[in-house]
C-alpha positions in Angstrom: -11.7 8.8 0.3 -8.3 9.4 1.0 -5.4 9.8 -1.5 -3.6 6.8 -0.3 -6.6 4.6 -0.7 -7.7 6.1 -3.8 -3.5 5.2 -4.9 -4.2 1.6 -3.7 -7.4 1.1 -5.4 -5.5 2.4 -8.8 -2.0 0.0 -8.0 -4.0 -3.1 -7.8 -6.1 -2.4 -11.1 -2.8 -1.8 -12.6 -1.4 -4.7 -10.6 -3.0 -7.5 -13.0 -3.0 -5.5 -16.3 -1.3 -7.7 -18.9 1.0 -6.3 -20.9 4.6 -6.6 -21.7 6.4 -5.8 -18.4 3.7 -8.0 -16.8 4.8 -11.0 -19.2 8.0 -10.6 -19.0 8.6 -10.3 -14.9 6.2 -14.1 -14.9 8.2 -16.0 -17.3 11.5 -14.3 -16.2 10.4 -15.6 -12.6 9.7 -19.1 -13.7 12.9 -19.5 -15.9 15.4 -17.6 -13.7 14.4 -17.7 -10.8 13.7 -15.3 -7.4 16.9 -12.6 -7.5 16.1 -11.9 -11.2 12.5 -11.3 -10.8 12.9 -9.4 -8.2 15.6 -7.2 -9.9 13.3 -6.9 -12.9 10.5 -5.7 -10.5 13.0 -3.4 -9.1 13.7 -1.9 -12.5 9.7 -1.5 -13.5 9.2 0.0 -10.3 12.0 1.8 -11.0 10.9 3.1 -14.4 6.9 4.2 -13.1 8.6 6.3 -10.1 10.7 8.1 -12.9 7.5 8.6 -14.8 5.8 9.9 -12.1 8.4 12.3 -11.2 8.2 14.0 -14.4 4.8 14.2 -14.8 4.3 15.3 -11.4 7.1 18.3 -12.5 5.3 19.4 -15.5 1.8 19.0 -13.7 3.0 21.4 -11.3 3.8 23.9 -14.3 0.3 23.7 -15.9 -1.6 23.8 -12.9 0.2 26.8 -11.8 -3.1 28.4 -13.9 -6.5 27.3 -12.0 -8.2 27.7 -15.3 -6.3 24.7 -16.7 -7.8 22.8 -14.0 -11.0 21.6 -15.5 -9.9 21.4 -18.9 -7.0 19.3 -18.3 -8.9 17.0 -15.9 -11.6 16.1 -17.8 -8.8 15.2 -20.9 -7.3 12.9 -18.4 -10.6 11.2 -17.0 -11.5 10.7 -20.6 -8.0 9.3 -21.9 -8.1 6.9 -18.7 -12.1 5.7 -19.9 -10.3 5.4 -23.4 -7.4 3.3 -21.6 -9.8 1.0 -19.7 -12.0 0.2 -23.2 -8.6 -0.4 -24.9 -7.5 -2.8 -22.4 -10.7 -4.3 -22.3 -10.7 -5.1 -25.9 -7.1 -6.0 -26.5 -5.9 -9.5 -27.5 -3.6 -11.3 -25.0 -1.1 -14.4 -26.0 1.9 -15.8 -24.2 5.5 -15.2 -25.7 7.4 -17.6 -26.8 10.5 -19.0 -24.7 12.8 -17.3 -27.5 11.2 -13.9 -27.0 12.0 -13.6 -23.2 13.8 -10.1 -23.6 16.8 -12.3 -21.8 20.0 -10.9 -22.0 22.9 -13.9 -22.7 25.4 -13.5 -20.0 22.3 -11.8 -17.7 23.6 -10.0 -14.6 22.0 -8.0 -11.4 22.4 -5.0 -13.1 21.2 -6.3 -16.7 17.5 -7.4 -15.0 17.2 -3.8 -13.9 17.7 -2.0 -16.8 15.7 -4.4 -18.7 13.0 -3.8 -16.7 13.2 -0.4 -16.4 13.5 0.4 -20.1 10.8 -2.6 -20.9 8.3 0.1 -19.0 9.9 3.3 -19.6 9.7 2.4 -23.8 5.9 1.6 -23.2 4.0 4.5 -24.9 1.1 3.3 -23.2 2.7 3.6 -20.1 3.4 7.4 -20.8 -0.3 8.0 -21.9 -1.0 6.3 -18.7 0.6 8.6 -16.4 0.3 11.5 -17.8 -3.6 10.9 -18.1 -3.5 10.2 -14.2 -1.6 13.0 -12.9 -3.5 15.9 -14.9 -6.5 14.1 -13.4 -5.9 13.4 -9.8 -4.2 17.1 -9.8 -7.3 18.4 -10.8 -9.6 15.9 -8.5 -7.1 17.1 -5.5 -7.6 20.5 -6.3 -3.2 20.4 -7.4 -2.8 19.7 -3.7 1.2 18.5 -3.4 0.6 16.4 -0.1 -2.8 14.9 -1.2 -0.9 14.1 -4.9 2.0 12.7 -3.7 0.3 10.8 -1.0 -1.8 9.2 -4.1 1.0 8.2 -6.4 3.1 6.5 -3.2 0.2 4.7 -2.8 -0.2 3.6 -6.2 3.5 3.2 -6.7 4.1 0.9 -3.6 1.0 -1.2 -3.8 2.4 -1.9 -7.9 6.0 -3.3 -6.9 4.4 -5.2 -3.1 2.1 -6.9 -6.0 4.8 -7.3 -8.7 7.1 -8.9 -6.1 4.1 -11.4 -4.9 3.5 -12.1 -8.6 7.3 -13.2 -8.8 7.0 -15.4 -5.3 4.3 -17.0 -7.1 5.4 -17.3 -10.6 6.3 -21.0 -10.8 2.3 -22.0 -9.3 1.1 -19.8 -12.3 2.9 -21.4 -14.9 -0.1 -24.3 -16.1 -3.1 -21.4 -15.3 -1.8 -18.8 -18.0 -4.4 -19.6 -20.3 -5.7 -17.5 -23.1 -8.9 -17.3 -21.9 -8.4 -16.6 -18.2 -5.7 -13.9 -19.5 -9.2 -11.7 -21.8 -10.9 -12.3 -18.7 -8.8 -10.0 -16.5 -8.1 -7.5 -19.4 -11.3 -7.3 -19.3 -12.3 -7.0 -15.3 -9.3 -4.2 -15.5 -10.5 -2.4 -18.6 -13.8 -2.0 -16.6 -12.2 -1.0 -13.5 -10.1 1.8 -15.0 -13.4 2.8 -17.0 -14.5 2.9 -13.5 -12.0 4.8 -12.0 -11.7 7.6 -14.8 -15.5 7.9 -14.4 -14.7 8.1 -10.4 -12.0 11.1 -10.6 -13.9 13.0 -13.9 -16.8 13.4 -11.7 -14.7 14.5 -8.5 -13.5 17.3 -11.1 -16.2 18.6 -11.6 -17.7 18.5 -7.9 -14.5 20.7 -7.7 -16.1 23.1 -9.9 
């Protein structure tokens, strides 16, 4: 499979996780409007590319040593298994209009910060990324071109979907229903249980 399509595959699991970012780009959508969820998407996409950059720098420091290969990748399959039975258990609920993260006298600027550092202070988020770079390095043998070629994938397919999800905010509004939010935690818990399974046993293939 190529890396870009592998990328995609992992962007639109990620694309309906719930979580804060996710929660806070609908409602800011539906209260605010277009610009400002579109900004906010601009700062979460924003925030995942920074992540992504470091990661992808220190990836490129352990994997220097081929004998960190398989260790590594199988640590970062598992940890992405872990992540997928997490999400698949965790409890969902809607915030509160009060609890919008809005800032009072909200500019351009303001949206993209908030959404940037809404992400970036996500430790989840870091255990996230790091989990997937030390494994698709390994599953790509720490091929640059076949890495980066995965994460732009990933990357691009998140903020297309994010921006969709903020065009269509306002139709959402009545669906957001406890029940139908556990129901896709738990059809993305299984597909990034899926996927971790997917690159752990491309690893070791590799070996």
């Amino acid at each position: 499979m190529h890396p870009v399509l592998e990328g995609m595959i992992l962007g639109l699991t990620l694309a309906i996780m719930l979580g804060p970012a996710m929660f806070t780009l609908i409602q800011t959508s539906i209260h605010r409007g277009l610009t400002p969820g579109i900004l906010l998407a601009a700062g979460i996409f924003l925030s995942d590319l920074a992540l992504v950059v470091l990661c992808y720098l220190g990836a490129l420091q352990v994997f220097g040593n081929e004998r960190n290969y398989l260790m590594f990748g199988i640590i970062g399959g598992v940890i992405l298994v872990a992540f997928g039975v997490v999400t698949f258990l965790r409890k969902v609920h809607i915030a509160d209009d009060e609890n919008l993260l809005e800032a009072k006298v909200p500019g351009p600027l303001t949206y993209i910060l908030k959404g940037f550092f809404l992400n970036f202070a996500n430790p989840f988020v870091w255990i996230f990324w790091v989990s997937a770079m030390v494994t698709v390095s390994t599953s790509h043998d720490a091929d640059s071109a076949a890495i980066e070629a995965f994460f732009a994938g990933t990357l691009l397919t998140i903020f297309a979907t994010d921006i969709f999800k903020v065009i269509v905010a306002s139709r959402l509004k009545h669906y957001l229903k406890p029940r139908y939010l556990i129901l896709i935690n738990h059809i993305v818990g299984i597909m990034l249980v899926l996927f971790g399974i997917y690159l752990l046993v491309k690893t070791l293939l590799n070996f």
